[in-house]
DRENBATOR-129224 format. One line per field, with one value per atom (N, C-alpha, C): residue number from 1; atom name; x negated, y, z. Coordinates in nm, 3 decimals, padded with zeros to 5 digits. Each point is the difference from the previous one (the first is absolute). Layout:
// residues N
num <- c(NUM,...)
atome <- c(CA,...)
c1 <- c(X,...)
c2 <- c(Y,...)
c3 <- c(Z,...)
//
This chain:
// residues 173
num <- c(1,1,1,2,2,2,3,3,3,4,4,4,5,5,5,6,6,6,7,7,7,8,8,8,9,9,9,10,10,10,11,11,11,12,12,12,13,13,13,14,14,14,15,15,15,16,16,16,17,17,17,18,18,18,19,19,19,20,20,20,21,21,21,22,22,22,23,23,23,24,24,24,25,25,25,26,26,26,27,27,27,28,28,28,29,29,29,30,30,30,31,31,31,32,32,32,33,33,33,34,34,34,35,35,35,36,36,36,37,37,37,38,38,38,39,39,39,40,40,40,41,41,41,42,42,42,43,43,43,44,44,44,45,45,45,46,46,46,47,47,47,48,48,48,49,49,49,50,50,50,51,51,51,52,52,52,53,53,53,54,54,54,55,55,55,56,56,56,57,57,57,58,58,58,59,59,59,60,60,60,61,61,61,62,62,62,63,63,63,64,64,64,65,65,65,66,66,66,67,67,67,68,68,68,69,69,69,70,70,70,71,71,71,72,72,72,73,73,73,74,74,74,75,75,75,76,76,76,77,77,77,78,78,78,79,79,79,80,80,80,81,81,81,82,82,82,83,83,83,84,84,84,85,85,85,86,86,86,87,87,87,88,88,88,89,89,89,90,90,90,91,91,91,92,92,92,93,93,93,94,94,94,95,95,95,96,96,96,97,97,97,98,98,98,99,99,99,100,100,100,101,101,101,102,102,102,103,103,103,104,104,104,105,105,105,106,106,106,107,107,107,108,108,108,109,109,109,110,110,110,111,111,111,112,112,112,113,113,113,114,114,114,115,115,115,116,116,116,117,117,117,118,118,118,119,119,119,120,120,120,121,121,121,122,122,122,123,123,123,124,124,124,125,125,125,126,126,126,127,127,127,128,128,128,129,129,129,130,130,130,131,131,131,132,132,132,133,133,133,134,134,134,135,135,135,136,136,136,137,137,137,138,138,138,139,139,139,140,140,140,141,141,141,142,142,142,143,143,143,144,144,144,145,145,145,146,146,146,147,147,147,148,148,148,149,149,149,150,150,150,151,151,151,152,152,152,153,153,153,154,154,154,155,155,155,156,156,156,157,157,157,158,158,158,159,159,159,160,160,160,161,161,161,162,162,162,163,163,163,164,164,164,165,165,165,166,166,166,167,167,167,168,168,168,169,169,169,170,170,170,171,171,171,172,172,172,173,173,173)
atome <- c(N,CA,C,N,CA,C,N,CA,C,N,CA,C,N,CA,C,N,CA,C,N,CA,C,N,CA,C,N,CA,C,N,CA,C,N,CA,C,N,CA,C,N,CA,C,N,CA,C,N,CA,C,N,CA,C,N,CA,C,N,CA,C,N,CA,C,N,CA,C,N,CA,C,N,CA,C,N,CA,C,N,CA,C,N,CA,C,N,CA,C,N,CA,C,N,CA,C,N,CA,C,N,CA,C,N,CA,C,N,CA,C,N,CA,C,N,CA,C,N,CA,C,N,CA,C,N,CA,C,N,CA,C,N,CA,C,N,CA,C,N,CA,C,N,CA,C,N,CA,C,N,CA,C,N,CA,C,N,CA,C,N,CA,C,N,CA,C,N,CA,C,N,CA,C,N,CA,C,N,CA,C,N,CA,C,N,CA,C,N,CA,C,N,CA,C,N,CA,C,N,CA,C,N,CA,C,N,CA,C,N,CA,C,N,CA,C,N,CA,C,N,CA,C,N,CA,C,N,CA,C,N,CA,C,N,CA,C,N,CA,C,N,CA,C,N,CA,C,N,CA,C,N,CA,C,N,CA,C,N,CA,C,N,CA,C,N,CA,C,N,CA,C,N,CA,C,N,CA,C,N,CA,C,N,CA,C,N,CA,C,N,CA,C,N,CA,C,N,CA,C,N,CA,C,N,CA,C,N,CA,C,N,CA,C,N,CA,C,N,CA,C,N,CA,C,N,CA,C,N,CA,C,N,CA,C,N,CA,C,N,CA,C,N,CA,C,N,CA,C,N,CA,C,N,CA,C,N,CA,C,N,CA,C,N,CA,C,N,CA,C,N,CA,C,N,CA,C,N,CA,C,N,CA,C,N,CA,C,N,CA,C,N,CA,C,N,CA,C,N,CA,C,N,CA,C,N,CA,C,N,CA,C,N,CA,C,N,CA,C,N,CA,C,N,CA,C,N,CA,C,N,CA,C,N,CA,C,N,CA,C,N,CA,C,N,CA,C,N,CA,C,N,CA,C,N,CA,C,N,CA,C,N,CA,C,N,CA,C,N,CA,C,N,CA,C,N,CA,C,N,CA,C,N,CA,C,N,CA,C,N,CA,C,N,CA,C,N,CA,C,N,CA,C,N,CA,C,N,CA,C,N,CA,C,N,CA,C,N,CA,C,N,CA,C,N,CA,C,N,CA,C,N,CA,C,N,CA,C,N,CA,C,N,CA,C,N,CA,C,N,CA,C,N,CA,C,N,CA,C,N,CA,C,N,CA,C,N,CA,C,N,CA,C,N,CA,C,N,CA,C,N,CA,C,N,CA,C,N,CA,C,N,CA,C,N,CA,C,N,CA,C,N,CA,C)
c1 <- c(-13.635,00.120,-00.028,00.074,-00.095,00.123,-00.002,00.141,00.117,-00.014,00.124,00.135,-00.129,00.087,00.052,-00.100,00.059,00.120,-00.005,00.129,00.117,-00.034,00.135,00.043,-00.084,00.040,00.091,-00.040,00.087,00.102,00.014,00.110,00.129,-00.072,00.121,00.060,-00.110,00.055,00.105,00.006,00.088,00.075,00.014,00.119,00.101,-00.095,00.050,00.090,-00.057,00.093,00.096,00.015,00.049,00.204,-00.072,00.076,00.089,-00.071,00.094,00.134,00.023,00.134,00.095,-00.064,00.087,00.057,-00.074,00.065,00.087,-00.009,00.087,00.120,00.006,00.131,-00.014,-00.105,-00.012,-00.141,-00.014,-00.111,-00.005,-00.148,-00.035,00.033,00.136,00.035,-00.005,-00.071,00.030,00.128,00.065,00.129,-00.088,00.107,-00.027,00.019,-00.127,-00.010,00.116,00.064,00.139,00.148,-00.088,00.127,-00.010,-00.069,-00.053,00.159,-00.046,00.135,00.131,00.045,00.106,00.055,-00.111,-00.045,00.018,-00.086,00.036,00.098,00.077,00.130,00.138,-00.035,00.089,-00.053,-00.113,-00.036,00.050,-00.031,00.031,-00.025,-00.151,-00.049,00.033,00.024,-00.031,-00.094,-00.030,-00.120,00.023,-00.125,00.000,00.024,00.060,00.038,-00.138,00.056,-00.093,-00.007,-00.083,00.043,-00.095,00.056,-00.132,00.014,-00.063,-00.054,-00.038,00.057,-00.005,-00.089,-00.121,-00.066,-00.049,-00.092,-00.032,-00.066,-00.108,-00.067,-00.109,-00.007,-00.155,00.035,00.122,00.009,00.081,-00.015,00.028,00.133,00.113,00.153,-00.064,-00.043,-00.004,-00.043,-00.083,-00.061,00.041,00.076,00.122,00.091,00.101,00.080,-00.067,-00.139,-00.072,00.005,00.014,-00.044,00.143,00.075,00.135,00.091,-00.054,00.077,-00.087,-00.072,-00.100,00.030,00.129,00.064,00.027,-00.005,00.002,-00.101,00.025,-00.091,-00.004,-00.062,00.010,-00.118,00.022,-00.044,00.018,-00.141,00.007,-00.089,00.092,-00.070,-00.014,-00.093,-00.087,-00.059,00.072,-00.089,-00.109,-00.051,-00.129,-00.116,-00.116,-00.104,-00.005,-00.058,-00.059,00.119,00.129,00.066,00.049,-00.015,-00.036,-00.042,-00.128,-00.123,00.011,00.034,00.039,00.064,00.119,00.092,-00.035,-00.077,-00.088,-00.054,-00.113,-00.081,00.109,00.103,00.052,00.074,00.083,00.023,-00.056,-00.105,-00.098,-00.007,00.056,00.009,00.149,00.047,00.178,-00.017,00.023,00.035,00.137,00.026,00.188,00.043,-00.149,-00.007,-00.064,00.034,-00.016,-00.050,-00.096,00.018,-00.014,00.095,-00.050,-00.013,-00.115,-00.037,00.109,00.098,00.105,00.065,00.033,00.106,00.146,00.115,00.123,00.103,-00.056,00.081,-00.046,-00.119,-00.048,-00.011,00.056,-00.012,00.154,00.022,00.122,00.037,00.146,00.047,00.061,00.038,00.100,00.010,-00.136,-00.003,00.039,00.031,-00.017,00.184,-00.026,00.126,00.019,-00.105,00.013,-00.115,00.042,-00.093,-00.041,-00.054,00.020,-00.086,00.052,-00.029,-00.001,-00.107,00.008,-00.018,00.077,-00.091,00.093,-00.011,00.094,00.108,00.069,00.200,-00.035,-00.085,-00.024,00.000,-00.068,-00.019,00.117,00.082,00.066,00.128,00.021,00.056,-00.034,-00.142,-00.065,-00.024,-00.032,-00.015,00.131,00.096,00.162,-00.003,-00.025,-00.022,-00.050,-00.164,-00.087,00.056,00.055,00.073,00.099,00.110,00.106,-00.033,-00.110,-00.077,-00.078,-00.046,-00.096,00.029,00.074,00.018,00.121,00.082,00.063,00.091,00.160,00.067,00.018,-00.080,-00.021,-00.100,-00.098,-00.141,00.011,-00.051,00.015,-00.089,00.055,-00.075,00.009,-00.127,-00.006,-00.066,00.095,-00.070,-00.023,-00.117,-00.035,00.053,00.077,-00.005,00.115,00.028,00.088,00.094,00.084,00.133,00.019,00.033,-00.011,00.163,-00.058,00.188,00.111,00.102,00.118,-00.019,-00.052,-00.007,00.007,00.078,00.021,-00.039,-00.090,-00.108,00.059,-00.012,00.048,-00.002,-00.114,-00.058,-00.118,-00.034,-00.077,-00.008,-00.157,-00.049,-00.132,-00.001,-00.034,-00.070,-00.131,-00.115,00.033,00.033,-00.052,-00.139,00.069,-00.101,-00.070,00.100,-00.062,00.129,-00.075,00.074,00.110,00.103,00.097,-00.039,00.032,-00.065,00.148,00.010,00.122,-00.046,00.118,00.004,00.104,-00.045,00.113,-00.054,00.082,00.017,-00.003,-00.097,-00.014,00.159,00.121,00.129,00.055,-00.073,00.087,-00.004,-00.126,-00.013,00.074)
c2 <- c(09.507,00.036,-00.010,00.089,00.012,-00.051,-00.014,-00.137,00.089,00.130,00.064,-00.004,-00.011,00.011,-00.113,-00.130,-00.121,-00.036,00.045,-00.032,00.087,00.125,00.037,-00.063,-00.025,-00.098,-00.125,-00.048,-00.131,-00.022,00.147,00.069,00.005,00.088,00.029,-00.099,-00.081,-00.128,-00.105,00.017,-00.113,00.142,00.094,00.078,-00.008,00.040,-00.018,-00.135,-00.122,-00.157,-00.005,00.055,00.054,00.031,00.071,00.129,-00.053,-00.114,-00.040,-00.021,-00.053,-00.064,00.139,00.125,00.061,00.059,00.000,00.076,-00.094,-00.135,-00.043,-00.058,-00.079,-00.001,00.031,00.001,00.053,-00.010,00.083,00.026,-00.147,-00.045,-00.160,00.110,-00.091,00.003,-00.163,-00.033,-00.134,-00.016,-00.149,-00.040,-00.051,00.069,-00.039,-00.145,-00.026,-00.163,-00.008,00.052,-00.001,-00.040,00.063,-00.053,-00.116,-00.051,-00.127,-00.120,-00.029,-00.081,00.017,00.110,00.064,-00.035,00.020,00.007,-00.164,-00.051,-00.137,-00.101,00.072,-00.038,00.016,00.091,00.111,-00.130,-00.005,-00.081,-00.185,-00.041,-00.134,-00.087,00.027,-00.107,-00.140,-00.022,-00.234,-00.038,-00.095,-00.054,-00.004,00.036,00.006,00.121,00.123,00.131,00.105,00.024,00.114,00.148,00.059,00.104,00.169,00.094,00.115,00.080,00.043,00.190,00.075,00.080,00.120,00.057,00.074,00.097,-00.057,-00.148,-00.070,00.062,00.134,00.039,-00.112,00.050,-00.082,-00.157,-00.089,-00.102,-00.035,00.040,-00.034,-00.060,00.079,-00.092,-00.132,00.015,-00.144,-00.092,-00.012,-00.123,00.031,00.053,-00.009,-00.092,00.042,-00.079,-00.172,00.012,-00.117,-00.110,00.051,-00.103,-00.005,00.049,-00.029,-00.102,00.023,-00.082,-00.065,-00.138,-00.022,-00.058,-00.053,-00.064,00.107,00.075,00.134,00.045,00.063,00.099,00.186,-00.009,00.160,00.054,00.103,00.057,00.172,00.112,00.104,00.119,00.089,00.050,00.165,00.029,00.132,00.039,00.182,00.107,-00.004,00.052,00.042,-00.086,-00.018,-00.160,-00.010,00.121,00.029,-00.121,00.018,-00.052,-00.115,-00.007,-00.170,-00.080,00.060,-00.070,-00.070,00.125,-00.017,-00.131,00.026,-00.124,-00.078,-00.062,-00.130,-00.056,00.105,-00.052,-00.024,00.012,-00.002,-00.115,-00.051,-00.088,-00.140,00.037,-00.098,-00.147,-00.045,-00.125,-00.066,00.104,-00.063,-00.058,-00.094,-00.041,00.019,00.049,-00.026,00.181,00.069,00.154,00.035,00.091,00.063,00.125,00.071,00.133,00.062,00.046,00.097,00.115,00.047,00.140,00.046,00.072,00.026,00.143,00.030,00.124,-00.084,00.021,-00.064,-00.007,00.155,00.012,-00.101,-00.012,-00.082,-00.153,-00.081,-00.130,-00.038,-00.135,-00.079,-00.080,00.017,-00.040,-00.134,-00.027,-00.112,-00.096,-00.061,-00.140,00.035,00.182,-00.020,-00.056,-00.050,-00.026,00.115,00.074,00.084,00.083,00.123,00.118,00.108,00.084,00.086,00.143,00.103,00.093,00.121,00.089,00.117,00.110,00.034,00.129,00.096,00.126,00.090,00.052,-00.023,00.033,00.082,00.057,00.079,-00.078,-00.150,-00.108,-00.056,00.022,-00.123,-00.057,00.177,-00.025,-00.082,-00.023,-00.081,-00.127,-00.029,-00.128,-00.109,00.112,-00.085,-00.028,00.046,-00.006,-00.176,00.051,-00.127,-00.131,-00.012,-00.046,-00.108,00.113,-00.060,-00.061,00.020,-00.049,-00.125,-00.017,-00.089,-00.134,00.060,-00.110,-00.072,-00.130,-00.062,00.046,-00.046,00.083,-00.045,-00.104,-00.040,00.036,00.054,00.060,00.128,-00.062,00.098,00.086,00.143,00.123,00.032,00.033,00.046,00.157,00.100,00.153,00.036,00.062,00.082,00.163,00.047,00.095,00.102,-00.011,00.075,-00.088,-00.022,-00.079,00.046,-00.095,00.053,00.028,00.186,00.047,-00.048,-00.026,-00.008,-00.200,-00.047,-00.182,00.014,-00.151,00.038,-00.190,00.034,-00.165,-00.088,-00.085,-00.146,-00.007,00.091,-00.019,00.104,00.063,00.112,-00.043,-00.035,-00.044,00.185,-00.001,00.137,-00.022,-00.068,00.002,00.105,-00.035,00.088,00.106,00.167,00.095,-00.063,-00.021,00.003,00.056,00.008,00.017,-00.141,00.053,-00.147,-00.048,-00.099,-00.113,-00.097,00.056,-00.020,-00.157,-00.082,-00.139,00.034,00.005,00.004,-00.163,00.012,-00.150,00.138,-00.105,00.079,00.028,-00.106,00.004,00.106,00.085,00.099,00.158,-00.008,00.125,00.035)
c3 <- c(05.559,00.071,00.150,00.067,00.118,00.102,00.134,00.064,00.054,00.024,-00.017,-00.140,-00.149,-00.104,-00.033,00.055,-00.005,00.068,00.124,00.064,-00.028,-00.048,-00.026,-00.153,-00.075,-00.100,-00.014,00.170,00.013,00.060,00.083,00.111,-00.163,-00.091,-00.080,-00.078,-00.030,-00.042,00.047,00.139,00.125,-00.005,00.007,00.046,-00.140,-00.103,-00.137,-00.057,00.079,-00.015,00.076,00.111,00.144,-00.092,-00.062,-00.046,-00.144,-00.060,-00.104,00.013,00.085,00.032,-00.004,00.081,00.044,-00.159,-00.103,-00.124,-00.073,00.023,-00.048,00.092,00.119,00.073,00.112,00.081,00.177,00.002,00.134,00.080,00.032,00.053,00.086,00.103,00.092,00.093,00.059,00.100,00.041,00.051,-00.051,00.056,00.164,00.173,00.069,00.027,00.084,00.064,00.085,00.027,00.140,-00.087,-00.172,-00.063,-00.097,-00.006,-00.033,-00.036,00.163,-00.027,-00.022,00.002,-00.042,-00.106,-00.135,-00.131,-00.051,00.061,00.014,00.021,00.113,-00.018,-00.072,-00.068,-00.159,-00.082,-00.052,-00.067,-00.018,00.124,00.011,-00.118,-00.018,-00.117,00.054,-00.132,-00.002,-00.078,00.043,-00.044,-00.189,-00.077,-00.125,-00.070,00.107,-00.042,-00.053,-00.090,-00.072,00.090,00.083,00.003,-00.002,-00.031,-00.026,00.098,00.055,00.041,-00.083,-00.073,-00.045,00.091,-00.057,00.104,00.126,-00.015,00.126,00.062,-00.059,00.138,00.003,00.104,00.069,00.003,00.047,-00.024,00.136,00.116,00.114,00.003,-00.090,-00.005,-00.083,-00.073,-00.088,00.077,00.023,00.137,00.092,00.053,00.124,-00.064,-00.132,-00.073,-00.030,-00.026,-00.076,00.148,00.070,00.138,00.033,-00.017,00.083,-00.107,-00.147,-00.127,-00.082,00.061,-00.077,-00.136,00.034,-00.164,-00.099,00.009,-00.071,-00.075,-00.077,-00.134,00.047,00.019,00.039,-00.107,-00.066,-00.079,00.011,00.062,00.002,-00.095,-00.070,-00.095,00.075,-00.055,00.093,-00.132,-00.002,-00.123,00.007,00.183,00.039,-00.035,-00.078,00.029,00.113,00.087,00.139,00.064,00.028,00.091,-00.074,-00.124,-00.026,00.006,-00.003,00.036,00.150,00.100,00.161,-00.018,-00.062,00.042,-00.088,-00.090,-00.043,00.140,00.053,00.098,00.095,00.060,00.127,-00.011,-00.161,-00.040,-00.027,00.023,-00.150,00.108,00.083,00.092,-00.061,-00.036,00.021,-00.195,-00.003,-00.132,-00.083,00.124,-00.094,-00.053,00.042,-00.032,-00.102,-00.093,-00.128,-00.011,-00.021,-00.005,-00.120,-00.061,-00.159,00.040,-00.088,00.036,-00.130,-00.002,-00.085,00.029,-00.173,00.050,-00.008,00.112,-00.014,-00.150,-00.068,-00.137,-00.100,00.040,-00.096,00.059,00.038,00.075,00.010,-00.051,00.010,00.103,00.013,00.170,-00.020,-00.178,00.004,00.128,00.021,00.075,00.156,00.054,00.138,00.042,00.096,00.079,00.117,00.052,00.141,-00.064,00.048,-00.039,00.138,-00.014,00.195,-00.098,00.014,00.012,00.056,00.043,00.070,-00.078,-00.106,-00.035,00.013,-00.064,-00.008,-00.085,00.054,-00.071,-00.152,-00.018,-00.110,-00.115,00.026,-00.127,-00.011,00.104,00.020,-00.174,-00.050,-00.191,-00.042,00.003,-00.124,00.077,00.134,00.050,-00.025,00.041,-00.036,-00.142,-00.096,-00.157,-00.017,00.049,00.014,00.077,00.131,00.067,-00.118,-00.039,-00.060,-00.137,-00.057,-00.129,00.031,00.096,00.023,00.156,00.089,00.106,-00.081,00.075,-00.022,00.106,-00.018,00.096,00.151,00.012,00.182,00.032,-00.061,00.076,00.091,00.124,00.099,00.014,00.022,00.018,00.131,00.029,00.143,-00.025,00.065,-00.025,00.157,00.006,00.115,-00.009,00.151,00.000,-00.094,-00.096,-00.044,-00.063,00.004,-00.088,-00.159,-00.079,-00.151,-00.006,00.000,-00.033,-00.097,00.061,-00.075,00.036,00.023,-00.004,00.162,00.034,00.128,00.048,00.091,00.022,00.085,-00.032,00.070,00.138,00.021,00.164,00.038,00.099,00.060,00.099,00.023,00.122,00.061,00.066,00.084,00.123,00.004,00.089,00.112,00.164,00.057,-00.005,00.025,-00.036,-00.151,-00.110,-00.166,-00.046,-00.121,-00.145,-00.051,-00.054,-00.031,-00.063,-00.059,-00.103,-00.085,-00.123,-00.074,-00.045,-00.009,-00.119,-00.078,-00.176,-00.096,-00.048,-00.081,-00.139,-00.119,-00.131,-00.106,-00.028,-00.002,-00.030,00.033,00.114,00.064,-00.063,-00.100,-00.071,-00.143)
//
């Protein structure tokens, strides 16, 4: 094999892991660093709280979250390996961080108390399904970016120059 065919071999491979996510709930779009604390403050973990990222991406919210809530459990599941893998390594200092390489349909939420997701309004049928099957009715949802129609959120915090950032309670769906 000669190093053109190799690399496009490995090009398609990272574009191809790249790309999982997008067939099942979103493109890897990174949540911005400007909105960080925003997110964080929707959230307002206490110490002992369970909580997930749906779609962590590379990892960068999680160890933003992991250093700001060390009494905390943060646990992020990622389709992609590629960007699981990322956020293992970017993680792999913080102990109180989890990463499953996971599809969300297939992975149980019972234990979370706070959840944060960015994906796109298109899932959002079956997430509310999963949601109302599986959280308890004080677990807080944090959605990026689009509001889940017809439910109307506790609170909308809105980063200068960002996208809003919804808090529901599972109770509210």
């Amino acid at each position: 094999m000669d190093l053109l065919t190799g690399l496009t071999i490995v090009s398609s491979l990272i574009l191809l892991s790249l790309a999982t996510g997008a067939w099942s709930a979103a493109p890897w779009v990174p949540t911005r660093q400007r909105d960080w604390a925003a997110i964080n403050q929707l959230l307002d973990l206490q110490p002992g709280q369970i909580f997930y990222e749906i779609g962590c991406g590379h990892g960068h919210l999680l160890a933003y979250l992991a250093r700001k809530n060390p009494d905390s459990r943060l646990i992020g599941l990622e389709i992609s390996p590629l960007l699981a893998l990322a956020a293992a390594w970017k993680t792999r200092r913080q102990a109180n961080v989890t990463i499953r390489w996971a599809n969300l349909w297939h992975y149980r939420l019972d234990d979370a108390d706070a959840v944060y997701v960015f994906l796109l309004p298109k899932i959002y049928p079956q997430l509310i399904k999963k949601f109302k099957s599986q959280l308890s009715p004080a677990t807080k949802i944090v959605i990026g970016d689009w509001p889940l129609a017809g439910y109307q959120p506790q609170r909308k915090l809105r980063p200068v120059g960002s996208v809003p950032y919804y808090l529901y309670r599972a109770s509210d769906l």
